[in-house]
C-alpha positions in Angstrom: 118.6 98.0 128.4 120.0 98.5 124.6 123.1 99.5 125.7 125.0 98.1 128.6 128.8 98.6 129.2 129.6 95.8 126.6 128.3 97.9 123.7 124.8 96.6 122.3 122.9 94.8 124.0 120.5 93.2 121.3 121.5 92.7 117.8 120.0 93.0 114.6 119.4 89.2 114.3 118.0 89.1 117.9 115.8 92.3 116.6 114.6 90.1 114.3 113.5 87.5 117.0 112.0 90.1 119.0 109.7 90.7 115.7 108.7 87.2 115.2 108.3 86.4 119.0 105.2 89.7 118.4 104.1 87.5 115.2 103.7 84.6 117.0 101.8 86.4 120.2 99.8 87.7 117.2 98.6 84.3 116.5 98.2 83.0 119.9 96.0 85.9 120.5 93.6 85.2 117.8 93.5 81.9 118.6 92.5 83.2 122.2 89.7 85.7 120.5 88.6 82.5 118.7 87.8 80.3 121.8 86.2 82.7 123.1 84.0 83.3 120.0 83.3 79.7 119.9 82.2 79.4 124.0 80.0 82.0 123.3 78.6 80.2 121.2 77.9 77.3 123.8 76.6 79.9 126.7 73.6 78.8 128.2 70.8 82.2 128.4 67.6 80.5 129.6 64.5 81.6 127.6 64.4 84.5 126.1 67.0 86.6 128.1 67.1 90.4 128.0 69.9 92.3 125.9 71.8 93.3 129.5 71.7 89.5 130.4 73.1 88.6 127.0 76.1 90.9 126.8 76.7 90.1 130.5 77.0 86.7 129.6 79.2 87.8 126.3 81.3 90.4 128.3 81.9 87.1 131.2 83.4 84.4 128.1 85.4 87.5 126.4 87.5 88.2 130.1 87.8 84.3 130.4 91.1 82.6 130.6 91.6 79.7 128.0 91.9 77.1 130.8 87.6 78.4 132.2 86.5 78.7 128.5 87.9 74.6 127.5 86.2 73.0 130.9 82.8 75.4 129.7 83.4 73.4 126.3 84.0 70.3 127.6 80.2 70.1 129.7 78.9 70.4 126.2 80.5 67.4 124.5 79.7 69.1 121.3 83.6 70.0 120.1 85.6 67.1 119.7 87.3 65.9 123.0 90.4 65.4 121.6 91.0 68.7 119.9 89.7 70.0 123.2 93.4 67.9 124.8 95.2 69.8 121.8 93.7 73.4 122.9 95.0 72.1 126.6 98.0 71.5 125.1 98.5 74.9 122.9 97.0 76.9 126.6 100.3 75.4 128.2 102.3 76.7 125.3 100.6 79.9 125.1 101.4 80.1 128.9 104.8 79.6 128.6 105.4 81.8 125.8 103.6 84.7 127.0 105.3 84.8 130.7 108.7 82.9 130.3 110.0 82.6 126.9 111.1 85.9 125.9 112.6 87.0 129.7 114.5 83.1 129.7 116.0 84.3 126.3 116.7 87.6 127.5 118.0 86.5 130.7 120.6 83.8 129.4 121.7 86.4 127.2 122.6 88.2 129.9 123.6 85.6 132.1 126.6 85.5 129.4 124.8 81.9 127.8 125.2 81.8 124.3 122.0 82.5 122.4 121.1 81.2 119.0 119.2 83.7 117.3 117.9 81.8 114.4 117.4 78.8 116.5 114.8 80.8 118.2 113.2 82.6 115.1 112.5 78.6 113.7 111.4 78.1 117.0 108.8 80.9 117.0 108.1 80.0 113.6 106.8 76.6 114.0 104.9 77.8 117.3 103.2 80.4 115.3 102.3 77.5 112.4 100.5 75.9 115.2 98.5 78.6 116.8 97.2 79.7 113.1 96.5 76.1 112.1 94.9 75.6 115.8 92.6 79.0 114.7 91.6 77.6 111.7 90.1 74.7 113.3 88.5 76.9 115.8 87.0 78.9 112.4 85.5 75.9 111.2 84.1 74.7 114.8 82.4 78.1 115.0 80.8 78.4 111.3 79.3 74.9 112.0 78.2 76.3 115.4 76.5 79.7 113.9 74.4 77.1 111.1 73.6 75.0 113.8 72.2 77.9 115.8 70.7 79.6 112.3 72.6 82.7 113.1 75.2 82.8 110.5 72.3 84.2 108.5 71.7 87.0 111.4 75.3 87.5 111.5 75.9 88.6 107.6 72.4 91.1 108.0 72.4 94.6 109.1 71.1 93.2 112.4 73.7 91.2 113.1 76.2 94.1 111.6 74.3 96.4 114.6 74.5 93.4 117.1 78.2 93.3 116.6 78.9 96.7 117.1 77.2 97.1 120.4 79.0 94.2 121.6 82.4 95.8 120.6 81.1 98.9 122.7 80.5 97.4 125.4 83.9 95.2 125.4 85.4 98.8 125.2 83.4 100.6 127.9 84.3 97.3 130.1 88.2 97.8 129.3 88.1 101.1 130.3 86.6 100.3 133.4 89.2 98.1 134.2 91.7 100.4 133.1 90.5 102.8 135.8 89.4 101.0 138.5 
């Protein structure tokens, strides 16, 4: 697809929106990672649930959609309702980025529509401001969550160290499932 019978089919400038469009997905993936962080946090396990149970429950909010994970929020009325309408709002423009703006850029370009390069790159830009800002918040919702739960102290102690990387095990024993079923 880099070269077509016009010569080049991307150039360096639209190379350079190609990089920021992967910054920005960057960004709109930690802000993913951190919703799920913070429904975890707001999972329901019964008394004392077993370690299976627990990292069933962990394994269930990390293959979550952000759509599932804000209505599992929302039953909670703990986070604020309306930054719960904002992280609506970012899921709709985390949708649209991730399936439809790059191939509509792509396929104008090819369609013979005239492209504006930086246009695109300030567009990116400002999408990526909001996904990192949108992250931070999500940071502070969850550091008021693990001190309302007591287990910000368990989280910085070699338990919590060891807790962490059996969860991160597991995540990548499920993906691999996945993978190869």
């Amino acid at each position: 697809m880099s070269e077509g019978s016009e010569g080049t089919f991307f150039t360096e400038e639209e190379r350079k929106v190609f990089t920021q469009y992967g910054i920005t997905l960057l960004l709109v993936q930690r802000f993913e990672w951190s919703l799920k962080r913070l429904s975890n946090l707001y999972t329901d396990l019964g008394k004392e649930p077993t370690l299976e149970e627990v990292l069933e429950a962990v394994q269930k909010k990390f293959a979550s959609a952000a759509g599932p994970l804000t209505k599992h929020l929302k039953k909670h009325k703990s986070v604020p309702e309306k930054f719960l309408e904002e992280v609506e709002q970012a899921t709709n423009a985390r949708n649209y980025l991730a399936h439809e703006y790059l191939f509509q850029y792509v396929l104008k370009k090819r369609w013979g529509v005239k492209v504006n390069p930086q246009a695109a790159i300030t567009y990116l830009q400002s999408q990526a401001q909001y996904f990192q800002e949108l992250d931070d918040e999500l940071d502070k919702l969850i550091r008021e969550r693990e001190q309302e739960l007591g287990i910000d102290r368990i989280l910085t102690s070699d338990t919590g160290r060891l807790l962490e990387e059996v969860i991160q095990e597991k995540m990548l024993e499920s993906e691999s499932e996945e993978e190869h079923s």
